[in-house]
N, C-alpha and C positions, 0 to 999 in steps of 0.2 A: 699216075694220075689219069682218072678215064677224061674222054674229050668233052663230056656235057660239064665237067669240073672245069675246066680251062676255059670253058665257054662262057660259066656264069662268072668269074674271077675277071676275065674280059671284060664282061659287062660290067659289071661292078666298078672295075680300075674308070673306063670310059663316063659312067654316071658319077663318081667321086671327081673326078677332070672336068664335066659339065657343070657338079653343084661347086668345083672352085672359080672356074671362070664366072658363074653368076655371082659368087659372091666377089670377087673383083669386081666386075662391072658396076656392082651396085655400090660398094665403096668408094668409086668412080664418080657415080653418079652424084652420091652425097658429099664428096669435096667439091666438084664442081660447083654443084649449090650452094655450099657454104659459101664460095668465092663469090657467084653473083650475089648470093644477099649483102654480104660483105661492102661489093660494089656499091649496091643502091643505095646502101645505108648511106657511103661514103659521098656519093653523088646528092642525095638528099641535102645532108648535111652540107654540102658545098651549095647547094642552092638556097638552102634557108642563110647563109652567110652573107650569100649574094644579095640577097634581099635585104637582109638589115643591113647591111651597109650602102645599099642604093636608098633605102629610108634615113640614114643620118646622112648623106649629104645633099639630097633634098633639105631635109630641114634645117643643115647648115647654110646652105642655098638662101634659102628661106630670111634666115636670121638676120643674115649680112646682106643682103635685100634690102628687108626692111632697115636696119642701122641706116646702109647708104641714104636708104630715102628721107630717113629723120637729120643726118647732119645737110644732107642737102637745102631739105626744109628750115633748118636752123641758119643756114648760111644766107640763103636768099630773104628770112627775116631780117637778119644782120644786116643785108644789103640797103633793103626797101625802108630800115631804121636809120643807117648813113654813118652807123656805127663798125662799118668795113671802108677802106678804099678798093674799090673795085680795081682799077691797074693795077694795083700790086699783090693784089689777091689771084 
């Protein structure tokens, strides 16, 4: 085998060794990606959960609020009518 033959076959082996490390890398690159989309999706979705669940108990909040204040308003009629005993209520 003359030396400019073992020279180009060098080269060659080293350019096939370069084009596999790039394509590593970049298969690399694209799980990684896939991981953080993955993530955000995940994080997304745990924030949109967080919010609808801070919006119903708000407005459970809300409800039982308002009830309180109607049997309240219901009792203290009761009261001002004399159709409660106050001591023992």
């Amino acid at each position: 085998m003359k030396k400019s033959e073992m020279v180009a076959i060098k080269r060659e082996d080293r350019e096939e060794t370069v084009n596999r490390i790039t394509r590593m890398i970049e298969y690399q690159k694209e799980k990684l990606m896939e991981r953080i989309e993955a993530d955000n999706e995940r994080a997304n979705r745990v924030q949109l959960e967080k919010a609808a669940l801070l919006a119903t108990r708000h407005n459970l909040r809300k409800k039982v609020d308002m009830q309180k204040a109607k049997v309240m308003d219901e009792f203290e009629k009761m009261k001002r009518r004399g159709k409660i005993d106050v001591r023992t209520a």
